[in-house]
C-alpha positions in Angstrom: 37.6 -15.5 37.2 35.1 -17.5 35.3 37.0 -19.3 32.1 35.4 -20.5 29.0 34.9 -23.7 28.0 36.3 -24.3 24.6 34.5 -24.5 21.4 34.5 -28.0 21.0 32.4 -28.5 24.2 29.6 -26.3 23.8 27.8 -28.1 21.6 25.7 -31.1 23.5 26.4 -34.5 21.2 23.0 -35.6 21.3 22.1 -33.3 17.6 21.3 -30.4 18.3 24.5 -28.7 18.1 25.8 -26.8 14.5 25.6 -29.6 11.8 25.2 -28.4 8.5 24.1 -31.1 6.1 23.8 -31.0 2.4 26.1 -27.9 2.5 24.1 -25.7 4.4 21.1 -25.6 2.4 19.0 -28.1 4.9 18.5 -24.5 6.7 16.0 -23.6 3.8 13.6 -25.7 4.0 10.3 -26.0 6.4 10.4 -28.2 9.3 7.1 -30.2 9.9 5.5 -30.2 13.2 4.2 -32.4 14.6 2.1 -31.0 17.2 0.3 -28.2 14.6 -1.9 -30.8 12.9 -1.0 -30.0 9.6 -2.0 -26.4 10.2 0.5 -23.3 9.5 2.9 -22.2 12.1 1.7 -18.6 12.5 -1.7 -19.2 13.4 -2.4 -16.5 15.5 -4.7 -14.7 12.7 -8.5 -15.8 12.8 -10.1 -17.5 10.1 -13.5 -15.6 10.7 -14.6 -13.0 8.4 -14.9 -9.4 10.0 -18.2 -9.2 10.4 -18.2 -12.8 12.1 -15.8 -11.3 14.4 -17.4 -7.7 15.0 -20.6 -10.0 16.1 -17.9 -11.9 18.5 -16.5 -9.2 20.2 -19.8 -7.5 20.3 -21.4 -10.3 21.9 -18.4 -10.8 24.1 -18.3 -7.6 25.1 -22.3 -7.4 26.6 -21.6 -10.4 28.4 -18.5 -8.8 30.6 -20.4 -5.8 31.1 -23.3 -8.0 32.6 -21.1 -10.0 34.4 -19.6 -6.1 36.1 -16.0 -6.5 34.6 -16.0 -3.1 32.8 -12.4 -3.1 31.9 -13.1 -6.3 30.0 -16.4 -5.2 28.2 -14.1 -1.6 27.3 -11.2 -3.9 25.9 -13.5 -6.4 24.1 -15.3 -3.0 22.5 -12.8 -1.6 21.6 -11.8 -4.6 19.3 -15.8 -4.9 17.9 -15.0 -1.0 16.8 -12.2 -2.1 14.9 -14.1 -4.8 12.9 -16.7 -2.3 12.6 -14.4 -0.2 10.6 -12.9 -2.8 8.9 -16.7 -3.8 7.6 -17.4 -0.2 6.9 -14.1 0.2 4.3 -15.0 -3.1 3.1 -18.3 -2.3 2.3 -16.9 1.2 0.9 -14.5 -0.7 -1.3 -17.3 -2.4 -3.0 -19.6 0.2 -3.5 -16.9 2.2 -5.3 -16.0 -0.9 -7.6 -19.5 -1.8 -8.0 -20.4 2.1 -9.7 -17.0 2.1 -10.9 -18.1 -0.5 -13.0 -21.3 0.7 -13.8 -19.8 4.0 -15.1 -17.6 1.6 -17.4 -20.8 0.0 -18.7 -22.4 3.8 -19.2 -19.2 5.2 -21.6 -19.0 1.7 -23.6 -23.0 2.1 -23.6 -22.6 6.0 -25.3 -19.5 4.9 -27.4 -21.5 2.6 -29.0 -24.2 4.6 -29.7 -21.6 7.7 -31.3 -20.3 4.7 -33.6 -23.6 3.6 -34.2 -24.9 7.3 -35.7 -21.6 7.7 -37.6 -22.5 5.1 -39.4 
């Protein structure tokens, strides 16, 4: 039957066994690397803004239908759909702050104008 090797073997000598340094607290901190060039480790979101990216896909998307690869024009649609949406609650978003704000401006405006007859 297969035995164990013990503990004290397991661990290859070259560093990269358990070491704890500085009492543990090495584990804490980031670890440079070298091959990222200086950029963040989880780079896997995009750096374009969503309508950038709806124009991407959409582009992308016209291309593999012309090409006759429908499954890939369907999956590349299906993500310029989802920027599309994103746009549309962005756009949303600011329309409602924008006349939020403007209804603000309207109440100051007519309590003004009560404070203003008072006196």
């Amino acid at each position: 039957m297969f035995q164990r090797k013990p503990s004290r073997f397991r661990h290859k000598p070259n560093g990269r066994g358990r070491r704890i340094h500085n009492g543990g607290s090495d584990h804490n901190r980031l670890r440079s690397n070298s091959f990222s060039n200086n950029q963040k480790r989880s780079n896997f979101r995009n750096n374009q803004s969503a309508e950038k990216l709806l124009e991407k896909y959409s582009t992308l998307a016209k291309e593999a239908s012309t090409s006759g690869d429908k499954t890939l024009s369907e999956n590349y649609l299906q993500h310029a759909d989802h920027y599309a949406r994103v746009v549309n609650e962005k756009n949303n978003r600011l329309s409602n702050q924008v006349n939020n704000k403007i209804i603000d401006v309207k109440t100051v405006d007519n309590k003004i104008e009560t404070e203003k007859s008072k006196v």
